[in-house]
C-alpha positions as CSV (number, residue, x, y, z in Angstrom):
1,X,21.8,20.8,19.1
2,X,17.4,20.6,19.9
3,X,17.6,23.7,18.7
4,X,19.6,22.9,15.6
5,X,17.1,19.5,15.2
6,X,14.0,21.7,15.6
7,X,14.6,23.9,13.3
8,X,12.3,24.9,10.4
9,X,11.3,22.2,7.9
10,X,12.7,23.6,4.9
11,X,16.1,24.6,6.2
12,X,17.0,20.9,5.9
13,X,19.9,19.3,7.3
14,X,22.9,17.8,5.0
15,X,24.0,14.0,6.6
16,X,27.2,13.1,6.4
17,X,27.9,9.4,5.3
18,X,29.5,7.0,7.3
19,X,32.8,4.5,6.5
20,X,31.5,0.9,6.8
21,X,33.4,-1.6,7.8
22,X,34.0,-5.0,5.8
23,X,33.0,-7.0,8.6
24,X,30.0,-5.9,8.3
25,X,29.8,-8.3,4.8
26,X,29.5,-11.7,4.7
27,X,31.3,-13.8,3.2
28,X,29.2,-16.5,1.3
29,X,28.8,-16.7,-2.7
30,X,25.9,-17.3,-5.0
31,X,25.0,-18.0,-8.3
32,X,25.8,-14.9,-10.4
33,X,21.9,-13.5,-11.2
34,X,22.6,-11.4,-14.6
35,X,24.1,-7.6,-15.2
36,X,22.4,-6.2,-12.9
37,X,22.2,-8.5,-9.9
38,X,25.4,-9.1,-8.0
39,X,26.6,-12.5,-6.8
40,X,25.9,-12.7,-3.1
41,X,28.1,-11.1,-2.6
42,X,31.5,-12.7,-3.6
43,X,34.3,-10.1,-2.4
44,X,31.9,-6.8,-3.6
45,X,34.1,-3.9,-3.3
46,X,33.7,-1.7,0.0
47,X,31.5,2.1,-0.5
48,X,33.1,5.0,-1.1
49,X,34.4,6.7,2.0
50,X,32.1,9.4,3.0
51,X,33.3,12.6,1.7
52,X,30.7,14.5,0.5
53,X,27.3,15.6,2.0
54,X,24.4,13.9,1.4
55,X,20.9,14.6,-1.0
56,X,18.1,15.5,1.0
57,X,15.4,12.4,0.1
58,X,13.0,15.4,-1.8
59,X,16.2,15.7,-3.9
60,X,15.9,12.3,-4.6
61,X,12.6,11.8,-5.7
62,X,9.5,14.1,-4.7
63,X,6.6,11.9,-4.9
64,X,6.6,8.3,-4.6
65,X,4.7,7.8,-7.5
66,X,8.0,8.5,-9.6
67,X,8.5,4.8,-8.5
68,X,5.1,3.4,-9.4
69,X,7.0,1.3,-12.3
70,X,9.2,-0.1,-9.4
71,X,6.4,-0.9,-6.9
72,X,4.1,-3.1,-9.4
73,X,6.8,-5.1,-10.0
74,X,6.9,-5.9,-6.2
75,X,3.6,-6.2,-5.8
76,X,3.5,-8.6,-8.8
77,X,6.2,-10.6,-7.8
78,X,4.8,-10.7,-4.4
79,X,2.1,-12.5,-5.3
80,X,3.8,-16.2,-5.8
81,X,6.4,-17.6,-3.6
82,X,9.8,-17.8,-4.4
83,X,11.9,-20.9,-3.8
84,X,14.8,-19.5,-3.7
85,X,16.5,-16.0,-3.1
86,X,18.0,-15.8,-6.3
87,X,14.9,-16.1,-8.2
88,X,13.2,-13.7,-5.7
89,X,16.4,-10.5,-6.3
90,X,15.9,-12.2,-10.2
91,X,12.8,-10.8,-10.4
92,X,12.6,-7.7,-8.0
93,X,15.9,-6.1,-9.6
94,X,16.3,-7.4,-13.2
95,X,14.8,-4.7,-14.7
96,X,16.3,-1.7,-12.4
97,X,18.4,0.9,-13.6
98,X,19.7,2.1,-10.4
99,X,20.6,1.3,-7.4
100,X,17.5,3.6,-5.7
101,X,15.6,1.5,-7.9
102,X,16.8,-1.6,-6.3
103,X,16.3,-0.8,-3.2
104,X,12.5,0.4,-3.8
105,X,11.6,-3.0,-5.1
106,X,13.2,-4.8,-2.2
107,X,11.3,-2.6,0.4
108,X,7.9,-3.1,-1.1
109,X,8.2,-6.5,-1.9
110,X,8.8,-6.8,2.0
111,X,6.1,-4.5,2.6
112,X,3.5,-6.0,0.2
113,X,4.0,-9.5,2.0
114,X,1.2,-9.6,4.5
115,X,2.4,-12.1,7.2
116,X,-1.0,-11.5,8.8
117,X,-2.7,-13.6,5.9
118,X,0.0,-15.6,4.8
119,X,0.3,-19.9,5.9
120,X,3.5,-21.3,5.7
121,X,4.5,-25.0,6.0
122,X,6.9,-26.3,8.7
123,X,9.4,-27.6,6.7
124,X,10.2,-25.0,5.3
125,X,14.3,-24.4,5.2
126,X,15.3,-21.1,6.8
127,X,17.6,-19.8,4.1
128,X,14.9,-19.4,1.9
129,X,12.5,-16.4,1.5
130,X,9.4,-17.9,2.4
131,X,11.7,-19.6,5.4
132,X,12.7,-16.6,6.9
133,X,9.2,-14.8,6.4
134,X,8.1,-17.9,8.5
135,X,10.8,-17.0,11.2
136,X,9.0,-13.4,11.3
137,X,6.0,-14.1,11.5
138,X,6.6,-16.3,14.7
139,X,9.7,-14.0,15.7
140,X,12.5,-15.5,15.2
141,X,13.5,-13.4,12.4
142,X,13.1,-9.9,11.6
143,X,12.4,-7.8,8.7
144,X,15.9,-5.8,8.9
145,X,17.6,-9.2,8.4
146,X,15.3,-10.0,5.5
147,X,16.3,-6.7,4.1
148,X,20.0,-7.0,4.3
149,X,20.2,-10.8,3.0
150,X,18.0,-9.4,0.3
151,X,20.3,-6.0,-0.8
152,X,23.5,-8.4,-0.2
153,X,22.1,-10.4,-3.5
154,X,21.2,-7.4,-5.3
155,X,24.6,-6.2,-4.3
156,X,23.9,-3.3,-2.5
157,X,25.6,-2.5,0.7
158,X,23.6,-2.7,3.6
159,X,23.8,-2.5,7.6
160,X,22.0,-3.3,10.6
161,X,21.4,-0.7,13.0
162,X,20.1,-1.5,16.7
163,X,19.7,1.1,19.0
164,X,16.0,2.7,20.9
165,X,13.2,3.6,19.2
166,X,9.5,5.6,20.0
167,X,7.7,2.8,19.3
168,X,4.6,1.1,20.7
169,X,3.8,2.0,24.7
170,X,6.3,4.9,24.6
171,X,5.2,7.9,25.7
172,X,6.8,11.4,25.7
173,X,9.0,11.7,29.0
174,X,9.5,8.4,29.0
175,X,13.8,7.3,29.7
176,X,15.3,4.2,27.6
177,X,16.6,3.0,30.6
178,X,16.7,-0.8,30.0
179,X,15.9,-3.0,27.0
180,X,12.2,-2.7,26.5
181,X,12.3,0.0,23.6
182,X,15.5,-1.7,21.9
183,X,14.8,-1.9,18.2
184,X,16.8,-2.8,14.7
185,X,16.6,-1.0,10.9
186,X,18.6,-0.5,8.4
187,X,20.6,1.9,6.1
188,X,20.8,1.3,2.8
189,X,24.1,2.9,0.4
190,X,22.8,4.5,-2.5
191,X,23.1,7.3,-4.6
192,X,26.3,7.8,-3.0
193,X,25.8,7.9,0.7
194,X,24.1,5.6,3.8
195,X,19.9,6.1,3.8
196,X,17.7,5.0,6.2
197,X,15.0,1.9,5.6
198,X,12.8,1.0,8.2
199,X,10.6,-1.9,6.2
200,X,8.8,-3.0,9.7
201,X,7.4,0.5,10.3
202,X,6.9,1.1,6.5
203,X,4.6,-2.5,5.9
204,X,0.7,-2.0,6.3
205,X,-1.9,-4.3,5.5
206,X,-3.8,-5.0,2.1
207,X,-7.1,-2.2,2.1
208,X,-10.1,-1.7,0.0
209,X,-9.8,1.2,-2.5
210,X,-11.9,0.1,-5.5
211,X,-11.3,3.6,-6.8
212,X,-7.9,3.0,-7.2
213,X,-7.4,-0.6,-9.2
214,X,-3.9,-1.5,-9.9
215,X,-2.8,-1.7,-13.0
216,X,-3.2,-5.1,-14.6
217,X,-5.4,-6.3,-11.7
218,X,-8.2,-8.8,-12.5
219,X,-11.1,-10.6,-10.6
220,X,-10.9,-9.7,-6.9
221,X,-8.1,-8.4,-7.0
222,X,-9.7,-4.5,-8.4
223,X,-11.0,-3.6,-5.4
224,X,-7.5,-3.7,-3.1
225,X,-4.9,-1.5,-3.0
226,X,-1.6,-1.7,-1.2
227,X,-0.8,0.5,1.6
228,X,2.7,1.7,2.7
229,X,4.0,4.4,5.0
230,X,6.9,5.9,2.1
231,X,8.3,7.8,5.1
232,X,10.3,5.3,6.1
233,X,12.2,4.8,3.0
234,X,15.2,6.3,2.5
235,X,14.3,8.7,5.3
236,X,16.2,12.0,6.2
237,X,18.6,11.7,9.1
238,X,16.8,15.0,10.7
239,X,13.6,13.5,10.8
240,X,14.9,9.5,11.8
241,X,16.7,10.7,14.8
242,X,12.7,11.7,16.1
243,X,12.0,8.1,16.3
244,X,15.0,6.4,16.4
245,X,18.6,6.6,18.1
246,X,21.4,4.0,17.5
247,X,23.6,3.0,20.2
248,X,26.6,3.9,17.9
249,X,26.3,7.3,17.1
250,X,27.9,7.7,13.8
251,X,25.2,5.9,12.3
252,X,22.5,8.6,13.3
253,X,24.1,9.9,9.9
254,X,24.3,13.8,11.4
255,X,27.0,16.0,11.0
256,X,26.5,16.6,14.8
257,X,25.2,13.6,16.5
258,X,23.0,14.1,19.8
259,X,23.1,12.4,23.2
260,X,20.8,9.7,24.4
261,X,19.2,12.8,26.3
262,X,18.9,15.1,23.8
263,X,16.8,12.0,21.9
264,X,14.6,11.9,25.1
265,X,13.8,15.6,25.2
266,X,12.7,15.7,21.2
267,X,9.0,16.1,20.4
268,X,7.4,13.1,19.9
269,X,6.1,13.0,16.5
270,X,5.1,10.4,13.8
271,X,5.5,9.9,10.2
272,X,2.7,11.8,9.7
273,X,4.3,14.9,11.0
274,X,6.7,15.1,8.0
275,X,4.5,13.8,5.4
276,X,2.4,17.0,6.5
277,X,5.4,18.9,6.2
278,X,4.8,20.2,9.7
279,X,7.9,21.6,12.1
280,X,8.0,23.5,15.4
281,X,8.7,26.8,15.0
282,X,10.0,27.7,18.4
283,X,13.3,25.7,19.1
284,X,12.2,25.2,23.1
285,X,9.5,22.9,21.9
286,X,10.4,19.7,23.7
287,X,8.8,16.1,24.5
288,X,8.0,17.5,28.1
289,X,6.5,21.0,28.9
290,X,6.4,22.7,31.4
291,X,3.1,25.0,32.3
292,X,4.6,28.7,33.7
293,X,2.7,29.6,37.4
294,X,-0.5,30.4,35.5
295,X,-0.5,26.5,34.6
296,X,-0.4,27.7,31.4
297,X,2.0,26.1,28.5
298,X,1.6,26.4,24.6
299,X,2.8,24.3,21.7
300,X,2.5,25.6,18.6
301,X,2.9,23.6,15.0
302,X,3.4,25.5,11.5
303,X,1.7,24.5,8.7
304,X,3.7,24.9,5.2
305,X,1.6,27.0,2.6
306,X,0.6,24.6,0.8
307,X,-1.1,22.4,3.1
308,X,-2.9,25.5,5.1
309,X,-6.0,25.2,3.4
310,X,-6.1,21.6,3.7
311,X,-5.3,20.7,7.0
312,X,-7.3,20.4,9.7
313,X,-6.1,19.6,13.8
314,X,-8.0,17.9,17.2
315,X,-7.0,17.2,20.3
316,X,-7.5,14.7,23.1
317,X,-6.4,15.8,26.9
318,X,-5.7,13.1,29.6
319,X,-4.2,13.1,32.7
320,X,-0.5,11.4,32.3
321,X,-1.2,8.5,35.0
322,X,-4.5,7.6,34.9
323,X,-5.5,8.5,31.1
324,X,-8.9,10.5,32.6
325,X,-10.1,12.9,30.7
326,X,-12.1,14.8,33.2
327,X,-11.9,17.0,35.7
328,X,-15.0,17.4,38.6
329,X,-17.1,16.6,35.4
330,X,-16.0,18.7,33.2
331,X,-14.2,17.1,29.9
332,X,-10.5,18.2,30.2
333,X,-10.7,19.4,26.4
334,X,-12.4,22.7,27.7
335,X,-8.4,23.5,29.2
336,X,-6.8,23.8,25.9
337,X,-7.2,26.6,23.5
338,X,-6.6,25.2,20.0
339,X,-6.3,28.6,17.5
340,X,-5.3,29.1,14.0
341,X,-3.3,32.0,12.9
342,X,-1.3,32.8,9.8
343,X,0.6,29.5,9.0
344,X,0.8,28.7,13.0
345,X,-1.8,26.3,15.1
346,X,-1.5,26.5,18.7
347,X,-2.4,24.8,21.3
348,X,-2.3,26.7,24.8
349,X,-3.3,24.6,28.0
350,X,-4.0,25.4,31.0
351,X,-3.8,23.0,33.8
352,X,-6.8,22.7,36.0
353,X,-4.3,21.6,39.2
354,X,-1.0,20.4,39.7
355,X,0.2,17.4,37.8
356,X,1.0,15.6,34.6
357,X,-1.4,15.7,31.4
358,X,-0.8,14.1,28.2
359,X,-1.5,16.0,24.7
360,X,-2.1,14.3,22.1
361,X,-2.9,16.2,18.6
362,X,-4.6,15.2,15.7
363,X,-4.4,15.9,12.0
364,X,-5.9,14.8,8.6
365,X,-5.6,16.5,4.7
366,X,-9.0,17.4,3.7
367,X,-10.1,19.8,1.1
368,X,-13.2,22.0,2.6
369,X,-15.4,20.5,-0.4
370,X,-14.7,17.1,1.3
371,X,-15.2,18.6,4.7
372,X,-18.7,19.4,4.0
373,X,-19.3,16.3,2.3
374,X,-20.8,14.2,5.5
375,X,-17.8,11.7,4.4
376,X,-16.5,10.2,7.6
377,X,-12.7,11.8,8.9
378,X,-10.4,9.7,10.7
379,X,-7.8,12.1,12.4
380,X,-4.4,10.7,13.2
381,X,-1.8,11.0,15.5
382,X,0.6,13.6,14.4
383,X,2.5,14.3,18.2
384,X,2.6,14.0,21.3
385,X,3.4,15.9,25.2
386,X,3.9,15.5,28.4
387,X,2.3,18.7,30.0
388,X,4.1,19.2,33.9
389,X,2.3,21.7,36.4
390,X,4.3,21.6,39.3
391,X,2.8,24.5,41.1
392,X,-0.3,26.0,40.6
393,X,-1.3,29.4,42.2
394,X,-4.4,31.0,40.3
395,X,-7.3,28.4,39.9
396,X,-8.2,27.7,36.3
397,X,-12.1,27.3,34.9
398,X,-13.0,25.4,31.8
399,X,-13.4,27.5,28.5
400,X,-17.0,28.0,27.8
401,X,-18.8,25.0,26.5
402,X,-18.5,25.7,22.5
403,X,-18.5,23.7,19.8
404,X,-15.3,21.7,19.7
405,X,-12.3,22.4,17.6
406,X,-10.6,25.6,16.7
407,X,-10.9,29.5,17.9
408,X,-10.8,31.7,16.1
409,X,-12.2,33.0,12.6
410,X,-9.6,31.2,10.6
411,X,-12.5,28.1,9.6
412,X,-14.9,30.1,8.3
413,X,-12.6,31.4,6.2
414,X,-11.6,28.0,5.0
415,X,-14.8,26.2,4.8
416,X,-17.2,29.1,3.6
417,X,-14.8,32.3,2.7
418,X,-15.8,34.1,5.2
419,X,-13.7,37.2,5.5
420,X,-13.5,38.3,9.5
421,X,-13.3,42.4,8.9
422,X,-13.6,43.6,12.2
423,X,-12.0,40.8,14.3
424,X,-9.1,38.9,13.5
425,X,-7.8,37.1,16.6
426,X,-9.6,34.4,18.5
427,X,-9.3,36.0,21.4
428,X,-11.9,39.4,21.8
429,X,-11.7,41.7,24.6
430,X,-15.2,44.1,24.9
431,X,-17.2,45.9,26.5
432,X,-20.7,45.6,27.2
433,X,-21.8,45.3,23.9
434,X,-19.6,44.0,20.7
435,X,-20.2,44.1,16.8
436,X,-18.7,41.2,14.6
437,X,-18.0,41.9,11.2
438,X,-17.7,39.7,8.0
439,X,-17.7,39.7,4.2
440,X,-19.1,37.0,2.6
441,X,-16.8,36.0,-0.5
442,X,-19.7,33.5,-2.0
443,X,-23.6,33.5,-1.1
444,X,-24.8,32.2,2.2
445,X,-28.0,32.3,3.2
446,X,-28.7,31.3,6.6
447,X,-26.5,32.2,9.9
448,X,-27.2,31.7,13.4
449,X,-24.9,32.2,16.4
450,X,-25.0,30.9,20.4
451,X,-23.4,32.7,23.3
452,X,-22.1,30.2,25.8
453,X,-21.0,31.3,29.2
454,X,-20.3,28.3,32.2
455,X,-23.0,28.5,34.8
456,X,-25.1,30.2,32.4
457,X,-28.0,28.4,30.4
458,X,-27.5,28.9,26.7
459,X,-31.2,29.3,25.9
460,X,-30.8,32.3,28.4
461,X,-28.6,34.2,26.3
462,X,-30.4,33.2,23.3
463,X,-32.4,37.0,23.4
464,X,-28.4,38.8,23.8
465,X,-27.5,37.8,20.1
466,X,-28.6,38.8,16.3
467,X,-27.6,39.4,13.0
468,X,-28.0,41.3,10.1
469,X,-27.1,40.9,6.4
470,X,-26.6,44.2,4.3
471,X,-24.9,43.3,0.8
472,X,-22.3,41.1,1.4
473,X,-21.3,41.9,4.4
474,X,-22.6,39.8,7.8
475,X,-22.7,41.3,11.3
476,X,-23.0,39.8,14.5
477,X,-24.5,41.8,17.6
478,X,-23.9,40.9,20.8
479,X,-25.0,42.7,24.2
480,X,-23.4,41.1,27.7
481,X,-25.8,40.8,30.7
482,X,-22.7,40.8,32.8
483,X,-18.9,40.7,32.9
484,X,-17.4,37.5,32.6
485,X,-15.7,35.2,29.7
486,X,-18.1,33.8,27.1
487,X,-18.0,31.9,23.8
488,X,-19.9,32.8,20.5
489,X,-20.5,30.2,18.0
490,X,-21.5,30.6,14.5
491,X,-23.4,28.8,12.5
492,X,-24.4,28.8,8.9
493,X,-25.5,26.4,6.1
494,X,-24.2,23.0,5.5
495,X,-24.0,20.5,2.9
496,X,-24.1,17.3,5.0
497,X,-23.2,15.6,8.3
498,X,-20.3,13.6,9.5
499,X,-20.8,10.2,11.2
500,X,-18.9,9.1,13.9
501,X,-15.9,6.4,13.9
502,X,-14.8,4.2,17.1
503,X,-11.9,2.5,15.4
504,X,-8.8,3.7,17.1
505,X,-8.5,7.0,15.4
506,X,-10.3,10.3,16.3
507,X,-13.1,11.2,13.9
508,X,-14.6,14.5,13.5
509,X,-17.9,15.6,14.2
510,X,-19.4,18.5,12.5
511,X,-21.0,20.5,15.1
512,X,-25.2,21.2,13.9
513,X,-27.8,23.5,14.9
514,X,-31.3,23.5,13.6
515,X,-32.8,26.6,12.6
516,X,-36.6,26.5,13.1
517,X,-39.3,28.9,12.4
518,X,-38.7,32.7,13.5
519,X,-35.3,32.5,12.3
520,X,-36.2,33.6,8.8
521,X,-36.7,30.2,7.2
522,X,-41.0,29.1,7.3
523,X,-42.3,25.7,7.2
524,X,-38.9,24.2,7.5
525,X,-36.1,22.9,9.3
526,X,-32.7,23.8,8.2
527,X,-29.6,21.7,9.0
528,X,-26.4,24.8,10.3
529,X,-22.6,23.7,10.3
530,X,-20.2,25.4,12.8
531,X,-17.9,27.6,11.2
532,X,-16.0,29.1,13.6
533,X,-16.2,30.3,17.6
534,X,-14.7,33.7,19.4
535,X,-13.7,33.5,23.2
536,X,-14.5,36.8,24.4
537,X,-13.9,38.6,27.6
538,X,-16.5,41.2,28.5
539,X,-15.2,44.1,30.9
540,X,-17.1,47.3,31.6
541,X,-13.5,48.6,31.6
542,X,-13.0,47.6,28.0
C-alpha cells in the first residue's frame, strides 16, 4: 500500500466516500436563516450513501483564487462580531450558490479570525461565536467544533475526526504510542462525497503585503493581506493520510485504508510538498532510511515541469539526538550531495560514523530574475528523514569545501543559460588534466572558477585553473597537482546580493567572489555569483 501511497503525483488516487451515521447530528433547531441557509439543523436529511468515487480537489477548483468572491466576504464579515450564530451563517452563506461555496466562507471566516489579537470579555455565553472563539483561544474549545456548529447552521453535513497527526515536536521515526500526538479535523460532504478541512492547520496570522490591497480596503487596512495555507481545505485523501491518520479507518476516505504502521513509515512532508507538486519517485522512499555499508543513502524528490525552472532546494544535516551539526569541526552539510538532474533532485548522504542523522530539506518558488535580485529567500520545510547507519565499514571524508547548494551544472543553466556541452553530470571522473565546456545562451562577461580540495589551501590551486572565451562558447582548464577528489566552482557576473534571515526559516546566501585586477577587469572590483560546482575525481588511471 506505501508503494500505492507514494506513487507519482499525477496518477492521483479516487477516495471513496463514507456512510455517516445520524448520530453523528444533533438534534437542536434554529431559526430558519433564508433559502439558502438551513435551520440548525431540524431533522436535515442524511448524505447520500457513498457509491461513487470521488473528484480529485484540482477537479474541483484549480486555483484558489476561483474563490476570491467567497473569501472577501469572510474577511469582511470577519471584521465585526457577531452576536449570534445565525447572523454569523446569515452573512457567510447568504449569498452562496453551492455548497463548496459554503464551506469556503466558513473556513476563512475561521481562518481570518486572529485569536492572537483578538480581546474577548468574560461574560461572554458559550453558544455564541465570539463565546466559543473565547473557549479557543484559552483551550477549551477547538476550531473543528467551531467548524461543525458552523456547517450544521449552513446545513451542511459535517464530522469530527480524531485520530494522530505529524504535528509540532514530531519527528520522522517517531511511534504514536500514547496520547501526545492525538489530534481532531474535520470532513466536510460536498459536491457529493466526504472532504477533508483542517481550519487549525489552514489559519495564519494577518501580514504586510502592501502590494496586494484588498479589494475595498481603506485606511490601514491597504497594507495587510490575509494569509492561509489553501492546502488544507478540502484536501485529497492521498495527500491527508501524510499528516494525519484517524483512529477509525474508514474515515482516511481511501479505497484501501493503511495501518497505524504503514502511517509511521510515510515520508514526512508538509503542505508545502504538494503545493509544489512534488512526489517521490521511488516507492521505497520512507520516513526512516537506512544508509547501505558505504553509509551511503539517497532520497530523491521530482519536480513537475512546470515548477523546474522555479524551484530551488537546501538542506540542513543534524545528528538525530543531539541536533549537532558537526562532525570533528567539519559542518555535517559537506556529507550530503544535493544534485539536480532532469526533473529529479537528490540528495545522497553519506554518514561520517554510525548512528542517526536527521534531513531536513528546503524549498522556495523563485523565478532566476528574482534570484539575482539581492531580495532576501526564506526556504521552507518541505520534508523530513531519519537517516540510520548501523554499521559502518569504509570511513567517509567531507565533500570538498564549495560553495553551498547544488552539484552539478543544472544552476547555471537556470540562472544564466548556461549550456554544459561537454559535461552533463555533477559528478566528473578525469585524468590529470580536464576541459569544461559551455555555451553561453545570452552575454556574460566575467567568469572565474576555484578548485577546492580538503587539506589543500585554495589560493594554492589558484595557478591549476583558467578560462577562455572563443564566440559563445566558455571553457574551463583544469590541471591536477595530484590524485584525489576536488571541487570546482564557477563564478560569473551578478546582479546583486542576498542578505541573510535568522527568523526560523533557512535563507539563502548567494555565494560571491571578487574579481580584482589581473583577471581582465582594470581599476575595478567586480562582484561574481556562484553558478554552479562539479565534484571531480582525478585518477591517473582515468
Amino acid at each position: 500500500m506505501l508503494e500505492l501511497i507514494n506513487e507519482k503525483r499525477s496518477e492521483y488516487m479516487m477516495a471513496e466516500s463514507l456512510y455517516l451515521d445520524d448520530s453523528t447530528i444533533p438534534d437542536e433547531t434554529a431559526e430558519a436563516l433564508n433559502d439558502n441557509v438551513q435551520p440548525y439543523p431540524g431533522k436535515a436529511p442524511l448524505p447520500p450513501s457513498p457509491h461513487g468515487v470521488a473528484q480529485a480537489k484540482f477537479q474541483l477548483y484549480s486555483d484558489p483564487l476561483e474563490f476570491a468572491h467567497i473569501d472577501q466576504i469572510a474577511i469582511s464579515v470577519a471584521q465585526e462580531d457577531q452576536k449570534t450564530f445565525t447572523d454569523l451563517v446569515r452573512m457567510l452563506v447568504g449569498k452562496c450558490g453551492s455548497d463548496i461555496e459554503k464551506a469556503r466562507t466558513i473556513f476563512r471566516w475561521i481562518t481570518v479570525k486572529n485569536l492572537n489579537t483578538m480581546n474577548f470579555d468574560d461574560n461572554l455565553r458559550g453558544d455564541t461565536p465570539m463565546g466559543l472563539l473565547r473557549g479557543i483561544k484559552h483551550g477549551t474549545e477547538s476550531y473543528h467544533v467551531l467548524f461543525k456548529r458552523l456547517c450544521s447552521y449552513a446545513g451542511l453535513h459535517c464530522v469530527v475526526i480524531k485520530g494522530y497527526s505529524k504535528s509540532a515536536g514530531y519527528q520522522p521515526g517517531v511511534h504514536f504510542e500514547d496520547s501526545r500526538f492525538r489530534n481532531s479535523w474535520n470532513a466536510v460532504y460536498v459536491a457529493g462525497a466526504w472532504r477533508f478541512v483542517q481550519c487549525n492547520w489552514g489559519a495564519r496570522h494577518l501580514v504586510n503585503a502592501k502590494e496586494v490591497p484588498k479589494v475595498g480596503a481603506k485606511g490601514k487596512s491597504d497594507s495587510l493581506r490575509y494569509e492561509y495555507d489553501d492546502h488544507y481545505f478540502l484536501t485529497d485523501p492521498r495527500e491527508f493520510i501524510y499528516e494525519f491518520f484517524p483512529l477509525q479507518p474508514e474515515w482516511q476516505l481511501l479505497k484501501n485504508p493503511i495501518t497505524q504502521r504503514d502511517f509511521e513509515d510515510l515520508p514526512f512532508v508538509r503542505s508545502l510538498f504538494f503545493r509544489y507538486g512534488l512526489y517521490f519517485p521511488d516507492s521505497n522512499t520512507k520516513a526512516v532510511m537506512y544508509t547501505d555499508a558505504t553509509g551511503a543513502a539517497t532520497v530523491r524528490i521530482a519536480i513537475p515541469t512546470n515548477m523546474q525552472s522555479n524551484l530551488i532546494f537546501h538542506y540542513n544535516l543534524k545528528f538525530y539526538e543531539s541536533e549537532g551539526d558537526t562532525y570533528d569541526g567539519v559542518s555535517l552539510k559537506r556529507f550530503v550531495m544535493q544534485s539536480v538532474l532532469g526533473n529529479i533532485v537528490s540528495f545522497r548522504v553519506h554518514a561520517p560514523n554510525s548512528g542517526a542523522f536527521l534531513l531536513d530539506i528546503f524549498a522556495n518558488s523563485v523565478t532566476p530574475k528574482e534570484y539575482l535580485t539581492g531580495e532576501p529567500m526564506k526556504f521552507k520545510s518541505v520534508c523530513k528523514f531519519k537517516i540510520i547507519c548501523e554499521e559502518l565499514q569504509t570511513v567517509m571524508v567531507p565533500l570538498p569545501d564549495c560553495a553551498s547548494g547544488e552539484w552539478g551544472p543544472t544552476k547555471a543553466t537556470r540562472l544564466f543559460g548556461l549550456i554544459p556541452i561537454s559535461h552533463q553530470d555533477p559528478l566528473v571522473f578525469a585524468g590529470r588534466e580536464l576541459e569544461i565546456q559551455f555555451r553561453m545562451s545570452k552575454p556574460l562577461t566575467d567568469f572565474m572558477a576555484t578548485l577546492h580540495k580538503n587539506g589543500v589551501e585554495e589560493k594554492r590551486l589558484s595557478k591549476y585553473i583558467s578560462h577562455t572565451i572563443v564566440d559563445d562558447f566558455i571553457t574551463f582548464l583544469i590541471g591536477f597537482p595530484e590524485e584525489g577528489q576536488y571541487g570546482l566552482d564557477v563564478y560569473t557576473r551578478e546582479i546583486s546580493s542576498h542578505k541573510s534571515d535568522e527568523n526560523g526559516h533557512h535563507n539563502h546566501h548567494q555565494h560571491q567572489h571578487r574579481l580584482a585586477n589581473g583577471n581582465g577587469i582594470h581599476g575595478e572590483k567586480h562582484l561574481l555569483t556562484h553558478c554552479c560546482k562539479y565534484l571531480i575525481n582525478s585518477s591517473k588511471r582515468n
